[in-house]
C-alpha positions as CSV (number, residue, x, y, z in Angstrom):
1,X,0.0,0.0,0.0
2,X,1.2,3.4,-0.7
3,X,0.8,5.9,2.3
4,X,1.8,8.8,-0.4
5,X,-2.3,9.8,-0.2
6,X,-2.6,9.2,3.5
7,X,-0.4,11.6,3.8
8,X,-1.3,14.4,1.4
9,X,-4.8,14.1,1.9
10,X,-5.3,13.5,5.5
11,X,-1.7,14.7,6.9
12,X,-0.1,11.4,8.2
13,X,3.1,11.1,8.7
14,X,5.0,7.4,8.9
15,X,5.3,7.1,12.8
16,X,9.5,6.5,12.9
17,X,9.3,4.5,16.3
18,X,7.0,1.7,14.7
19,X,9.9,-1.6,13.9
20,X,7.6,-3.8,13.2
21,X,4.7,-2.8,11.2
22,X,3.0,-0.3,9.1
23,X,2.4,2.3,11.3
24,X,1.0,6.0,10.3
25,X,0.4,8.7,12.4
26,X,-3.2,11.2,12.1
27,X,-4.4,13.9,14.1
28,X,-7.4,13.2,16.2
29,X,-9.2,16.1,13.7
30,X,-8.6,13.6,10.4
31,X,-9.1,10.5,12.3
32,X,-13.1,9.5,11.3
33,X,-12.4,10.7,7.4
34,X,-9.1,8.2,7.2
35,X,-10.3,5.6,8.5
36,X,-13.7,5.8,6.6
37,X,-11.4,6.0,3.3
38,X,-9.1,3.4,4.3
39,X,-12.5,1.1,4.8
40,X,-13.6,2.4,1.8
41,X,-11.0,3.1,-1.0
42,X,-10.7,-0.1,-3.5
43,X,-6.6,-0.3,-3.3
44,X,-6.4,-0.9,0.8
45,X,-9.9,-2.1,2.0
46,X,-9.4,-2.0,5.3
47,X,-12.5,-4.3,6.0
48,X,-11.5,-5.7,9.1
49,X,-10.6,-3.7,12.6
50,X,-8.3,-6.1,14.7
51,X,-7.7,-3.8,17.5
52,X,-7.8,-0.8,19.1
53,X,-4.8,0.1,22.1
54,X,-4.2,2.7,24.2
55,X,-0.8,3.9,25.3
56,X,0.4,5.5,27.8
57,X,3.9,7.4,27.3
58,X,4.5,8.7,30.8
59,X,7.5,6.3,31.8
60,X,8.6,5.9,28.4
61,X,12.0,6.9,27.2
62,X,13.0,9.9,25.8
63,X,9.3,10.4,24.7
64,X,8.4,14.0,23.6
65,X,4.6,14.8,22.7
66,X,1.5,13.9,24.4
67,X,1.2,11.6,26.7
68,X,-0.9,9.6,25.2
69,X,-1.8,7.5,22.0
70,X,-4.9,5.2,20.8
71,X,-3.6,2.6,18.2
72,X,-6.1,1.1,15.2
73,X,-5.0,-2.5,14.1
74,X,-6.5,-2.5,10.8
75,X,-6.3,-5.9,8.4
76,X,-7.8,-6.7,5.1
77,X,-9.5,-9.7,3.4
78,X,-9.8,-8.6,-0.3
79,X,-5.7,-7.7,-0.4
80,X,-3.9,-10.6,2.0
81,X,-1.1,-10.1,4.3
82,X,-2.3,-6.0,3.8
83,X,-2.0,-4.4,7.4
84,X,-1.7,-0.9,9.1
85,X,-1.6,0.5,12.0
86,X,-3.3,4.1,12.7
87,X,-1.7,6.1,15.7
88,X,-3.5,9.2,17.2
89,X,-2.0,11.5,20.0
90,X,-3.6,12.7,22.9
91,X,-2.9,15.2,25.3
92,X,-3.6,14.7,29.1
93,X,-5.4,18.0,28.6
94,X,-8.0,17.3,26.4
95,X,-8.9,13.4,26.0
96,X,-11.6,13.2,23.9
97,X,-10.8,11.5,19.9
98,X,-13.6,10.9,17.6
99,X,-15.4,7.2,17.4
100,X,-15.3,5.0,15.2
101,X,-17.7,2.7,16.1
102,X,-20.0,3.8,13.1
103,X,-17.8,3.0,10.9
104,X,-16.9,-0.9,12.5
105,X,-19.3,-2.4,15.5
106,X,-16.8,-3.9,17.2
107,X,-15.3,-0.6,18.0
108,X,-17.9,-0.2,20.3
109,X,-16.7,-2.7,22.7
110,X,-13.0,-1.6,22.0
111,X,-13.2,1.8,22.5
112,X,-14.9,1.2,25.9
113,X,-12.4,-0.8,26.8
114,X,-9.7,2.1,26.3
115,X,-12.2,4.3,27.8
116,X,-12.6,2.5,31.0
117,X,-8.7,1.6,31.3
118,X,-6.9,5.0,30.2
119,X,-10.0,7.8,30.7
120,X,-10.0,8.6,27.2
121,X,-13.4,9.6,25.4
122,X,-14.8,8.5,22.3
123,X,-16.9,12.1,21.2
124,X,-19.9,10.3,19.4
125,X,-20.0,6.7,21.2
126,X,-23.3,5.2,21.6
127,X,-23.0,3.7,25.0
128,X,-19.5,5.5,26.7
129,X,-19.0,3.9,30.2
130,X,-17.5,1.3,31.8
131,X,-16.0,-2.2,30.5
132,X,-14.1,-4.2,32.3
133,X,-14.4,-2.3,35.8
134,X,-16.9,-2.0,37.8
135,X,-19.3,0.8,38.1
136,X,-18.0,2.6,40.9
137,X,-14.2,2.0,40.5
138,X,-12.1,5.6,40.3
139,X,-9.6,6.1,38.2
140,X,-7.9,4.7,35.1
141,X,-5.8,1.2,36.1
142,X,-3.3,1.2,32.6
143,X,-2.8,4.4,33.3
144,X,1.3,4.5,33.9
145,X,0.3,6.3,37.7
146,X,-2.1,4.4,38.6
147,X,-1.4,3.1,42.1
148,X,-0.6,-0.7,41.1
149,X,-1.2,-2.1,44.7
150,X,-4.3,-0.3,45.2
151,X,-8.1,-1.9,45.7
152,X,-11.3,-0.9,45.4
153,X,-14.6,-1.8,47.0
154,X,-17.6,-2.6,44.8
155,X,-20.9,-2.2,46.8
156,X,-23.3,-2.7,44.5
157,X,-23.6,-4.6,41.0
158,X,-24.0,-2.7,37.9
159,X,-27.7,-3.5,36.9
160,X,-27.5,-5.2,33.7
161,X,-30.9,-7.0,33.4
162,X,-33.3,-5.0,32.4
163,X,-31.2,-3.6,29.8
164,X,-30.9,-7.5,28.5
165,X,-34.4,-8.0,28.5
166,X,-35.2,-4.7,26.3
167,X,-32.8,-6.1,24.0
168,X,-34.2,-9.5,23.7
169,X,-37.7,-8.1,23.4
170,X,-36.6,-5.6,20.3
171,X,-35.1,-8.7,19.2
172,X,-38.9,-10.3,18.9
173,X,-38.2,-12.6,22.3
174,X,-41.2,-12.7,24.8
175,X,-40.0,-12.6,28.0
176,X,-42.4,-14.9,29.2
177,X,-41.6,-14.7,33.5
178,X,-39.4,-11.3,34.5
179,X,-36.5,-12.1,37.4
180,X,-37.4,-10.8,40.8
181,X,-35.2,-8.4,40.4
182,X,-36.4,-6.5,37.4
183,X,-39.8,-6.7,39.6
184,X,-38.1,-5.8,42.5
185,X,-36.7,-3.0,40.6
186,X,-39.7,-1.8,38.3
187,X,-41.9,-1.9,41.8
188,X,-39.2,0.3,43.2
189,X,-39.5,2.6,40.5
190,X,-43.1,2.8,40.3
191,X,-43.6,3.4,44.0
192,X,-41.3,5.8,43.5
193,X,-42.9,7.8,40.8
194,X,-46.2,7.5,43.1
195,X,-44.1,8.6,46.1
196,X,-43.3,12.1,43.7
């Protein structure tokens, strides 16, 4: 694959640190447009996303920039053994980069991911929260100063079944006996709503 029009029409510039692979750096700004022509455009096809990393620079050496970086793991079906890696930078100052999660579903689940582990926001994401984590955790774990040793208390679950059982049910599923705790929880609400 030639980069030559990654570069002249989005601005990328091959990221000199990358040994290994294919790796070109975007600003956050072009991010969406690239990655909807590398998808698109019949000479890369970009069809499949196999990753997306976040990076934290704080301890590494002789780093200069922002602190921090998302990587895209791109592959292709239509031209074998075709691969690139996209790089964005991010500042500690503002952490918010564009998602792409329109563009491939499973950037939904991936961008959480980096959401919930580094504190950097997708602008755009359908459902932005938590992944891996629970619901009241604080802080940012792959974060390079993130206490390592420290622990967190979780006192309550994250509620997850009523959510499931809208899903099922726009899905055509009856749901023929609720759980006692979507009961519990849609008396709760209603006695609320009586209570106001």
């Amino acid at each position: 694959m030639d980069f030559k029009e990654l570069m002249e029409k989005f601005g990328g510039k091959l990221d000199a640190q990358a040994k290994w692979d294919d790796c070109v750096v975007v600003s956050r700004e072009y991010l969406h447009n690239v990655v909807a022509f590398l998808k698109d455009d019949p000479s890369c096809k970009m069809d499949m996303l196999v990753d997306i990393a976040g990076v934290d620079y704080l301890t590494y050496p002789n780093h200069e920039g922002p602190r921090f970086a998302i990587s895209y793991a791109f592959k292709s079906l239509k031209h074998p053994g075709l691969r690139l890696r996209l790089k964005v930078l991010v500042s500690e100052s503002d952490l918010k980069v564009p998602t792409i999660s329109d563009l491939y579903a499973n950037a939904n689940w991936y961008e959480r991911e980096v959401f919930d582990q580094f504190g950097i926001v997708f602008t755009g994401h359908p459902d932005l929260r938590r992944l891996l984590n629970h619901v009241e955790f604080v802080g940012h774990p792959l974060r390079k100063d993130y206490p390592a040793q420290k622990r967190q208390w979780l006192s309550t679950n994250d509620y997850l079944l009523p959510e499931l059982e809208k899903r099922l049910e726009a899905l055509g599923y009856w749901i023929v006996k609720r759980s006692k705790e979507v009961e519990t929880k849609d008396n709760e609400f209603l006695e609320g709503s009586v209570k106001e």
